[in-house]
N, C-alpha and C positions, 0 to 999 in steps of 0.2 A: 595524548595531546598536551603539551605546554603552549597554556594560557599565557598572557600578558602580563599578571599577576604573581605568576610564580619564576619570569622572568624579570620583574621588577624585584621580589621579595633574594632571589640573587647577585641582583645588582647590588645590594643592599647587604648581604652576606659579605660578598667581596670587599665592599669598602669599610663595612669592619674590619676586617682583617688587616686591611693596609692604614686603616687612619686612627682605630681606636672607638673605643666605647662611646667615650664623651662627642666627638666630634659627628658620629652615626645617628648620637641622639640629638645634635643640635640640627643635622642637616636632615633628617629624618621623620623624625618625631616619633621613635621605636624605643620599647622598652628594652631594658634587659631580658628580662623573661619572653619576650618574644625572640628575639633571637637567637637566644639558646632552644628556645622549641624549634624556631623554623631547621636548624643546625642541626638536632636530634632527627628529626623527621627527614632530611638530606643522607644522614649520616647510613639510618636504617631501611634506607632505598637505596645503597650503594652508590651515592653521588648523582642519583636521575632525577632532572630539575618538575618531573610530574608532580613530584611528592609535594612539591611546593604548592600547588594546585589547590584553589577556594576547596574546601570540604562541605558537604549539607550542612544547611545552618537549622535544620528544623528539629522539633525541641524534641527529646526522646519520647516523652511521658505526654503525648499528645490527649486533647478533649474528646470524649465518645457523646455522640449525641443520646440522648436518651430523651424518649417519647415512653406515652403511656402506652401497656401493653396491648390495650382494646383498638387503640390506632393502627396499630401495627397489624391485628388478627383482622381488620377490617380492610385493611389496604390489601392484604394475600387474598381474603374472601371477596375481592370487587376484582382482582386480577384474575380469578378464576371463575368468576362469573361472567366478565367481560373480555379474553383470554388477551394478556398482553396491551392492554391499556393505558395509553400514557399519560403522564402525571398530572398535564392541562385538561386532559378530559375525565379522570379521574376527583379530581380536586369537588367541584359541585357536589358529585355524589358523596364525598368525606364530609365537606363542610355539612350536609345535610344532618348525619351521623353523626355529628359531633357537635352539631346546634342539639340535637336530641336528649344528649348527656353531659350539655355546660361543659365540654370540651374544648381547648382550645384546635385550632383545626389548622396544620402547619399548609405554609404558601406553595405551588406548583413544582417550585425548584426542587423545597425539601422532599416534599414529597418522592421525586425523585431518588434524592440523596439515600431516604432510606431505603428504598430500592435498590439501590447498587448496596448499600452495608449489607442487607439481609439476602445475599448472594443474587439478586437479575427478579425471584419471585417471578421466573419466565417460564410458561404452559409450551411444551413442546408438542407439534402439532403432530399426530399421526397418520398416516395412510395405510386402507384398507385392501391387499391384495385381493384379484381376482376369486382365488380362492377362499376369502374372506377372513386370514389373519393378519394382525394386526402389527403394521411396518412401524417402526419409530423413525419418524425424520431425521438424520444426523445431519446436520449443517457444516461443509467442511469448509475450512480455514483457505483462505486463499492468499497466493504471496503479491504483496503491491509495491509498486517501486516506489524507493524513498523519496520523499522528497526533497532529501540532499544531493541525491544520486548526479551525480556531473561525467559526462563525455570525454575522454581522453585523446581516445586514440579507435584508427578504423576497427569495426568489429566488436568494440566496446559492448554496444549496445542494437543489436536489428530489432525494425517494429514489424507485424505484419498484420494486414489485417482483408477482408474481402468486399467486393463490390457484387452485387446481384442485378442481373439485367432480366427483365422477363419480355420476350420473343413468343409472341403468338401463343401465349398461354403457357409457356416451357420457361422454364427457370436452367438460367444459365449466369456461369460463377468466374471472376477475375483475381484472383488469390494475389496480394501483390506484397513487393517486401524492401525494405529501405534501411541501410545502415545509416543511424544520424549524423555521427561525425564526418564520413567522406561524400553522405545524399547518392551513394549508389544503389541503383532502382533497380530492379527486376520482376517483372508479372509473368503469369501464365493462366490463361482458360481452360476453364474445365466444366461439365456436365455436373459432377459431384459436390454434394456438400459434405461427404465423410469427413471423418478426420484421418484416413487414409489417402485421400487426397491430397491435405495440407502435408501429412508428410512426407508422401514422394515430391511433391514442391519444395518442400525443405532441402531434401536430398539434392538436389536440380540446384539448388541458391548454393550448397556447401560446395558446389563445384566449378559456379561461375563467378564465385566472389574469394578473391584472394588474400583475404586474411580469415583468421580464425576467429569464430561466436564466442562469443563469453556471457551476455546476456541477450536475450530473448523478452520484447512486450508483444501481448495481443492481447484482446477483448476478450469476453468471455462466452465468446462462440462455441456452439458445438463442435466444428471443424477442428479449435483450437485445445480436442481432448483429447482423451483415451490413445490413441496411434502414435499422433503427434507430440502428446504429452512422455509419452512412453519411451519415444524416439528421443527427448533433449535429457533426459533421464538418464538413457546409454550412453549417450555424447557429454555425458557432465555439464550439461548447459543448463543454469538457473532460469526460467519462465516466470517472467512477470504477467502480471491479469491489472488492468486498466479497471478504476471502479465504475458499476453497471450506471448505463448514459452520461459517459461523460468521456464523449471522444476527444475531448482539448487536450486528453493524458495522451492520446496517439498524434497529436497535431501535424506532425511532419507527412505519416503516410496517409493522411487521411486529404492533406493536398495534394499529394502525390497522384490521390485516388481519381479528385478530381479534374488534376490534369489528362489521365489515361480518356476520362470518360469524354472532356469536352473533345480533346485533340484527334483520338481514334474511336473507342468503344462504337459514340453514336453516331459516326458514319459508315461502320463495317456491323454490321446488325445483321444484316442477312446473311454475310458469312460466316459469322459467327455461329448462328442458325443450320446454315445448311452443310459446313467443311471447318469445323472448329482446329483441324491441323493446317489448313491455310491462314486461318485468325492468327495463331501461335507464332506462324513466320514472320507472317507481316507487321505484329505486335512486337516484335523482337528487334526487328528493322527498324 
């Protein structure tokens, strides 16, 4: 990416060359040794104006905080007695400890702070299988979309995501799916909340929407795992996951959603109920 900066510090190049030293300096206010740097740094990026580009201005040789060591054995010993702890509710029980030994007792923030330097001091939770060995939680990494991420063109990006309707005690599902940049919709009804489901749904959309996925949002449903996930995997298509209760990240299909539900869903309930392949036509229509 070239910055505004390093196509200023060009412009600026240039007109030394055409006007001279003195006259760059007057209209400028550049040194000679800047110039010659910026000229060196051009030269050894083979003319590519990035080079030019602001660099980190932060100092190498940066401050380490340093606390006393008993602050520090006390803060791991209070996160492991209270497993995971955060810093505001931590802090009393420090200060208390540290009124004890004419200690200074560092503020909520820092508290934190040292928390992240001495790696999280995070108690990973276990689970107990049936058979009574002991599981380690692994907590996996989930992919979210950027928040630079911008819409181009159809196919770019499809959201999907489900509606649940419960009929006389029975749980019944509306899987629906929405490319943003064209707003082309497609639902379908189902009994199922697999995620064998959402994938033969998936398959159903690759064939009535005529451009090709390139990313993929939904929620972080079960529907939206294991089959499904497996299936955008083989198709090379990246899946985004929306962060937990916070459907403003799906905003588009989640109106969409409630359009299906005010317009059809709750005046076709019992067919839905009783011939969900007559729901599917009529939904389609």
């Amino acid at each position: 990416m070239i910055s505004k900066t390093a196509q200023k510090r060009a412009k600026i190049l240039t007109f030394w060359k055409t006007h001279g030293l003195q006259a760059t300096k007057d209209a400028y206010g550049v040194s000679e040794r800047t110039l010659y740097n910026w000229q060196r740094k051009l030269k050894d990026a083979n003319g590519k104006l990035e080079a030019l580009n602001c660099g980190s201005r932060a100092p190498k040789n940066k401050r380490k905080r340093r606390y006393d060591h008993r602050i520090i054995d006390e803060i791991r010993r209070l996160r492991k007695v209270y497993p995971n702890l955060g810093e505001k509710k931590l802090y009393p029980l420090l200060k208390e400890y540290c009124d004890t030994l004419s200690l200074h007792c560092p503020k909520p923030a820092t508290i934190g702070r040292i928390i992240k330097d001495k790696g999280g001091m995070r108690t990973v939770p276990q689970h107990i299988t049936n058979t009574g060995r002991v599981k380690r939680y692994k907590k996996q990494k989930v992919l979210r979309k950027p928040k630079d991420f911008k819409i181009t063109y159809p196919g770019n990006l499809v959201a999907l995501d489900t509606i649940e309707i419960h009929i006389n005690g029975k749980r019944h599902y509306i899987i629906t799916c929405e490319d943003i940049f064209s707003r082309f919709c497609f639902a379908w009804a189902t009994t199922s909340h697999a995620s064998k489901a959402a994938e033969e749904f998936f398959e159903m959309w690759l064939k009535v929407f005529p451009y090709k996925t390139t990313f993929v949002l939904t929620d972080n449903g079960s529907e939206f795992k294991k089959n499904f996930a497996k299936r955008l995997l083989e198709l090379q298509i990246t899946h985004y996951k929306t962060y937990p209760k916070t459907p403003k990240m799906n905003a588009h299909v989640e109106r969409f959603n409630r359009t299906i539900q005010e317009e059809f869903a709750y005046f076709h309930r019992q067919m839905l109920y009783h011939n969900i392949d007559t729901f599917n036509e009529k939904l389609i229509d």
